[in-house]
NUKOL-964764 format. One record per residue (C-alpha): residue number from 1; residue in three letters; x, y, z. Coordinates in Angstrom, 1 decimal, decimal comma. Each point is the difference from the previous one (the first is absolute). Layout:
// residues N
+-----+---------+--------+--------+--------+
| num | residuo |      u |      v |      w |
+-----+---------+--------+--------+--------+
| NUM |     ala |      X |      Y |      Z |
...
+-----+---------+--------+--------+--------+
// end
This chain:
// residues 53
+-----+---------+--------+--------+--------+
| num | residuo |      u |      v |      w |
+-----+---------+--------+--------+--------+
|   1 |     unk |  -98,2 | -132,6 | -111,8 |
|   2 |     unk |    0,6 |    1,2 |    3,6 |
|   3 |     unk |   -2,8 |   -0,3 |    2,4 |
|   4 |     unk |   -1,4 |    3,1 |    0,8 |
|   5 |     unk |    0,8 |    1,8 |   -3,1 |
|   6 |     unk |   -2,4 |    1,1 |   -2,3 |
|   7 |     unk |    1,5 |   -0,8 |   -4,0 |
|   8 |     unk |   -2,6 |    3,2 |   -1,5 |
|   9 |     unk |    1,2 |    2,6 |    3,4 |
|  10 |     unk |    2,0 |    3,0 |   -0,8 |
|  11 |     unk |    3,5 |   -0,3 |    1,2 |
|  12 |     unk |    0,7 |    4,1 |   -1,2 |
|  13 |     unk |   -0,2 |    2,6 |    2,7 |
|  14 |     unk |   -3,2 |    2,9 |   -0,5 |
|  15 |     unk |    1,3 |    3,0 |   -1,1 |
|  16 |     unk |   -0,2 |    1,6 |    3,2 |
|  17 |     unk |    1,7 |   -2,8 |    1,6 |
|  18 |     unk |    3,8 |    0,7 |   -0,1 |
|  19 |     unk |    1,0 |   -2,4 |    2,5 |
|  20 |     unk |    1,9 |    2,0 |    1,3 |
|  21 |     unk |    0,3 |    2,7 |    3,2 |
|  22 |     unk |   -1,4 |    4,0 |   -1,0 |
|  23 |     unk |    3,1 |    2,3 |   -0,5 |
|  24 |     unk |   -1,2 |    2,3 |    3,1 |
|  25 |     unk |    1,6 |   -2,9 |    2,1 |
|  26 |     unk |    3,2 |    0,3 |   -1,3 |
|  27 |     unk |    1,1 |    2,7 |    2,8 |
|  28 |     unk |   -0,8 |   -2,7 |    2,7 |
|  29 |     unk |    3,2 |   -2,2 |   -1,2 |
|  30 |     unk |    2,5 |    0,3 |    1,6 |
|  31 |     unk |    3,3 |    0,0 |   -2,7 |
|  32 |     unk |    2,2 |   -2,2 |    2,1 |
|  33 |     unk |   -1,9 |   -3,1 |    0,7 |
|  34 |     unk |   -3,2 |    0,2 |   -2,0 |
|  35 |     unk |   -2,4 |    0,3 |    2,8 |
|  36 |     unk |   -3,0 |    1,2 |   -0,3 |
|  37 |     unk |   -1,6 |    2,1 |    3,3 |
|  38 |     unk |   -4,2 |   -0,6 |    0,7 |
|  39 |     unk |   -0,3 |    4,1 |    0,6 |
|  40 |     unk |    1,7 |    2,6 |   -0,7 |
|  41 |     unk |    3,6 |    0,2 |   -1,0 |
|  42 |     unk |    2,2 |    0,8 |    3,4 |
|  43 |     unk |    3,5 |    1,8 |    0,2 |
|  44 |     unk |    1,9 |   -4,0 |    0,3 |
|  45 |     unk |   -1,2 |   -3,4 |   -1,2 |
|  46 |     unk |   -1,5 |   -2,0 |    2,7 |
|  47 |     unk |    1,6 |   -2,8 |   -1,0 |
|  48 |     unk |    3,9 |    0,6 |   -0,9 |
|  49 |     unk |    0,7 |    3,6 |    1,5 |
|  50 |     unk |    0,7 |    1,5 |   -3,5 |
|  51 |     unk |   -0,4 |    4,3 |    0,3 |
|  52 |     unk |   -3,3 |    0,4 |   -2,9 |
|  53 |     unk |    1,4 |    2,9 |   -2,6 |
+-----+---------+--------+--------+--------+
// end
């Protein structure tokens, strides 16, 4: 057994634990290189340039 790892712990996510980023993000990636912005979406990604549609 690994140290540190409990053999009767629950390994499944809660059900309100996805994992995963909430959907009301998805406007904050930009569609060229994947980035994702810490505020509000602007008119061209910060990091590669790419014009936001």
């Amino acid at each position: 057994m690994a140290v540190g790892h409990d053999a009767d712990a629950h390994d499944e996510p809660s059900a309100g634990d996805t994992g995963a980023d909430p959907v009301c993000w998805l406007d904050r990636v930009c569609e060229a290189c994947g980035a994702l912005t810490d505020g509000p979406p602007q008119p061209v990604c910060e990091r590669c340039g790419h014009a936001r549609s």
